[in-house]
N, C-alpha and C positions, 0 to 999 in steps of 0.2 A: 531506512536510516533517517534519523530526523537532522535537521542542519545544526538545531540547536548543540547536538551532541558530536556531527563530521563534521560540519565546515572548519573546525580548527585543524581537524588530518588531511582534508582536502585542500584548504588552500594555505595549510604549512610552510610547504615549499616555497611557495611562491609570495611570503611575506604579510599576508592578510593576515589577522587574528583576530579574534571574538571582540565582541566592546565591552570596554571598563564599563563600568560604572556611569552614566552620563555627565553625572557630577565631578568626573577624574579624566573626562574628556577633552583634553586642551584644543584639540583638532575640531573642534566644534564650530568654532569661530564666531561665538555670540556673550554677551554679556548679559546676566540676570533682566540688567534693565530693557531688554529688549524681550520683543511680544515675540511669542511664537508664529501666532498667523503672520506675521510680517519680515518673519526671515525667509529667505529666497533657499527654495532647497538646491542649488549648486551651490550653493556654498557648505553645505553637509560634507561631509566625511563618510557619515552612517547611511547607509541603504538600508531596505526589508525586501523578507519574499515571504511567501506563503508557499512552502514545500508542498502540503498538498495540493494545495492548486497546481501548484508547478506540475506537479505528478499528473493530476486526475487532468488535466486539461491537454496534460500536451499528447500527440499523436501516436505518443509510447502506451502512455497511460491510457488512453479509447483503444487499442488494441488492447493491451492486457484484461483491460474490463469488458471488452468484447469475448473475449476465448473465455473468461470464467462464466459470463452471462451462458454462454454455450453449454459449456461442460456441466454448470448449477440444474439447466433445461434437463438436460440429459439424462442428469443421477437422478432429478424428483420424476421424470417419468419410469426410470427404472428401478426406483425407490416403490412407486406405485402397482406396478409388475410382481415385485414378488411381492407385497403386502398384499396381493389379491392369490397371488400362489400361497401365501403360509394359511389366510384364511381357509381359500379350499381344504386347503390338508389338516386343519384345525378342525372343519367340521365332517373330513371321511374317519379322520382319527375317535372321533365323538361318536360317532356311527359304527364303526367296527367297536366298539367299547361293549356291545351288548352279547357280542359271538366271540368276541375271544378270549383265549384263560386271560386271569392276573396277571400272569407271569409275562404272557403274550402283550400283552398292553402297557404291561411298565417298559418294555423291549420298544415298542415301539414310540410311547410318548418320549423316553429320553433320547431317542434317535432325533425325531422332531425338534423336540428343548437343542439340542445340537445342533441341528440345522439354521434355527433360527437365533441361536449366537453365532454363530461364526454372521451370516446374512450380514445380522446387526453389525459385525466387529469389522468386514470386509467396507460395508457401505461407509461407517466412520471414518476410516481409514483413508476411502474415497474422497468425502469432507474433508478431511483434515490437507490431502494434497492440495484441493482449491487455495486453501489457505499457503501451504507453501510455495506456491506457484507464483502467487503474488508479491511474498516476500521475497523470495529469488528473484523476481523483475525488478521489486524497488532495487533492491542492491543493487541490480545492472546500470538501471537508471542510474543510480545517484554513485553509483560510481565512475560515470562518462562523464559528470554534469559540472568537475570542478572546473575544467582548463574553459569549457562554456561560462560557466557562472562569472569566471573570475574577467572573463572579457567584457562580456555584460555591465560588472562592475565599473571596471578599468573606462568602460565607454560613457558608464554616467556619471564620471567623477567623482565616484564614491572609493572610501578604503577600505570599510567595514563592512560585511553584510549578519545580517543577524534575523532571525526566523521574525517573522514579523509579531507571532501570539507574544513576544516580549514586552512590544512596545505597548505602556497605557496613553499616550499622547503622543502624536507626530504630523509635521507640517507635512502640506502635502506635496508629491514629487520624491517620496523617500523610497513608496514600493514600486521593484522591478521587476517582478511577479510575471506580469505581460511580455516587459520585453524579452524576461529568459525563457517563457514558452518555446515564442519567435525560434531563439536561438537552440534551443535544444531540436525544437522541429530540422530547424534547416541542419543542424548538427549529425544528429542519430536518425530522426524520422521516428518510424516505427520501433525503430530496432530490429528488424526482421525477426527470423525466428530464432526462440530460446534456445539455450543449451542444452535446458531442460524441458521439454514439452510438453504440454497439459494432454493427458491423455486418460481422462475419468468421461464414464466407466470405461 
């Protein structure tokens, strides 16, 4: 889940909402004629984070990208396995082609062609859960991460949080990226284990 699109169902509840517009920002508390490098960011309202960072950094995230680094090992050596089994069988199929009928050999190359779709459609398959398995964690994650984020917030005297690729300009002290690592770590940790477990192949 990206924040740009949850943090408004996430921190709903609890009175945060997206940022206008900057220029529709009264909460700001700066006037045109003041330099940006020269506003103090406590006095901001707006915070930033970088979600993935958030993610790929904190100790949920090195676990989750641990067990898939795992399981990726796994399928490309057992990827490797049978593409050395369909060869063999590719070339005794090639080999019996000279002693058996027509008949006998169309029987058996579409057995083969059989074999090596389903292979294919089973290994995909096996991919494709990597892929799910990830997005099931983000969801976990960033579904623990409001009542965390909004403390985070709440601590650095900000009222708004907003994904940081938003921002083309910002003084410094707005991202709190780091310190919601922190908190997620001390929060969740790992997150033990899934509900759903990666189990390729």
């Amino acid at each position: 889940m990206r924040l740009a699109a949850g943090l408004a169902v996430l921190f709903g509840a609890a009175g945060v909402t997206l940022a206008a517009p900057l220029h529709a920002q009264t909460g700001l508390e700066f006037s045109l004629g003041e330099r940006a490098g020269e506003l103090p960011a406590q006095r901001l309202t707006l915070r930033t984070i970088d979600d993935e960072r958030l993610f790929r950094a904190s100790q949920f995230g090195a676990r989750v990208a641990a067990e898939i680094e795992t399981a990726s090992r796994a399928l490309e050596a057992e990827n490797e396995r049978l593409l050395i089994e369909l060869t063999a069988r590719e070339e005794e199929l090639t080999e019996l082609r000279t002693i058996l009928s027509v008949e006998e050999f169309r029987t058996a190359a579409a057995a083969f062609d059989l074999q090596a779709e389903t292979i294919r459609r089973n290994q995909a398959e096996k991919r494709q859960r990597l892929a799910q398995f990830e997005d099931s964690e983000r969801r976990r994650f960033f579904g623990q991460s409001g009542p965390v984020l909004q403390e985070v917030l709440n601590r650095s005297g900000g009222l708004v949080l907003i994904d940081a690729r938003a921002v083309i300009i910002g003084v410094p002290g707005l991202d709190i990226t780091d310190e919601a690592i922190a908190a997620m770590d001390d929060a969740i940790g790992d997150g033990g284990a899934p509900p759903f477990p990666l189990s390729v192949p």
